[in-house]
C-alpha positions, 0 to 999 in steps of 0.5 A: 401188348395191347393195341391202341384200338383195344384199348378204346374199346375197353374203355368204350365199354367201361363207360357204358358200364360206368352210366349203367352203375351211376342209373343204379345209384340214381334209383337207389338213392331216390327210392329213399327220397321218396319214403317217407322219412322225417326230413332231418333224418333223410337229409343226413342220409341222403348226404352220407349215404350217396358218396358211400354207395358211389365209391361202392360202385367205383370198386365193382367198375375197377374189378368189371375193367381189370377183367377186360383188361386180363381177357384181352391179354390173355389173348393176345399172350395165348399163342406166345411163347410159354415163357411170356405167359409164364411172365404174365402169370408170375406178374399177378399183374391183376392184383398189383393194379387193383392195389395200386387203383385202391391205395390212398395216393391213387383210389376214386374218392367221391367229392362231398355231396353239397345237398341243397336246402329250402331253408324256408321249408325246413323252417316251417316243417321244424315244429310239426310233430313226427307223427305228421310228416308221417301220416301225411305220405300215408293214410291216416285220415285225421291228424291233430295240429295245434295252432301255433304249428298251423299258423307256421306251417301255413301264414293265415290260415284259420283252425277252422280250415282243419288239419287236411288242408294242412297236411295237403299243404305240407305234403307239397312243400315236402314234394318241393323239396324232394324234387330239389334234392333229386336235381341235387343227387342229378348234378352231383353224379354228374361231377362224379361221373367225369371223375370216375371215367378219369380214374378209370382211364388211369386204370387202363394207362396203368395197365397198359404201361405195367404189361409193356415192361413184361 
């Protein structure tokens, strides 16, 4: 019942959407990356979190195609014959697609989301007390390091050179691996971007072949 061209637009339009959604999710995630969180903790998180929050939005992208697709039936069945719309309404073509696009065999799932790490800031950062990874994205202005964690967290270094030094050098390394993690989140919505336009095609070829039965 659709038209070849419809259906095109429908899917250009679902595309814009789906990039729209996939920034959503980039700014969200990134906000939590720049908190200031303990690093163990975040890295969990961020690792959890993201497939979740992405598979949340694949959901609302399937409910924003499902109403182009019914919009544009409805127009084209507006002035046929009642007994075609009432084939249309009896359908529930709507819900038996959602079903279908949700169900175990067929439903978007994310691909597991590989965070890389800097073993070797992770490392160092390891022992240093909570309350440093803290105060240094914050504005304490004193914080105590023994001096084994001093000479960890940075080869060399004299007590004499103090804990701001410390924290400065901690901070960067802290900011390192947040980029690394950022340009990780990047690749990975990449993947999943070619595979939500998939599935959502498969949502409008489904579609499409149900109606055609109609």
């Amino acid at each position: 019942m659709l038209s070849k061209e419809k259906l095109e637009e429908i899917e250009r339009k679902i595309l814009e959407d789906l990039d729209s959604q996939l920034a959503v999710v980039k700014s969200e995630v990134n906000f939590f990356i720049d908190k200031d969180l303990n690093l163990y903790f975040l890295r969990e998180f961020i690792k959890s979190y993201t497939p979740k929050l992405l598979k949340k939005n694949a959901e609302l992208l399937l409910d924003t195609l499902l109403n182009y697709l019914i919009a544009a039936l409805l127009e084209v069945v507006r002035d046929k014959d009642i007994s075609v719309k009432q084939s249309v309404v009896q359908a529930d073509i709507r819900e038996r697609i959602k079903a279908w696009a949700l169900d175990k065999n067929n439903a978007f799932n994310p691909t597991k989301f590989m965070l890389k790490e800097d073993e070797e800031i992770l490392e160092r950062l390891k022992d240093v007390a909570p309350g440093l990874l803290v105060a240094i994205g914050g504005a304490a202005t004193a914080v105590i390091v023994s001096d084994n964690i001093l000479t960890k967290l940075v080869p060399g270094i004299s007590t004499l050179a103090g804990s701001a030094y410390v924290i400065k050098q901690v901070r960067e390394r802290v900011q390192r691996l947040k980029r690394i993690w950022k340009k990780n989140v990047d690749n990975y919505l990449d993947i999943n971007k070619k595979l939500l336009h998939s599935w959502l095609k498969g949502v409008i070829e489904k579609f499409h072949k149900e109606i055609a039965k109609l």
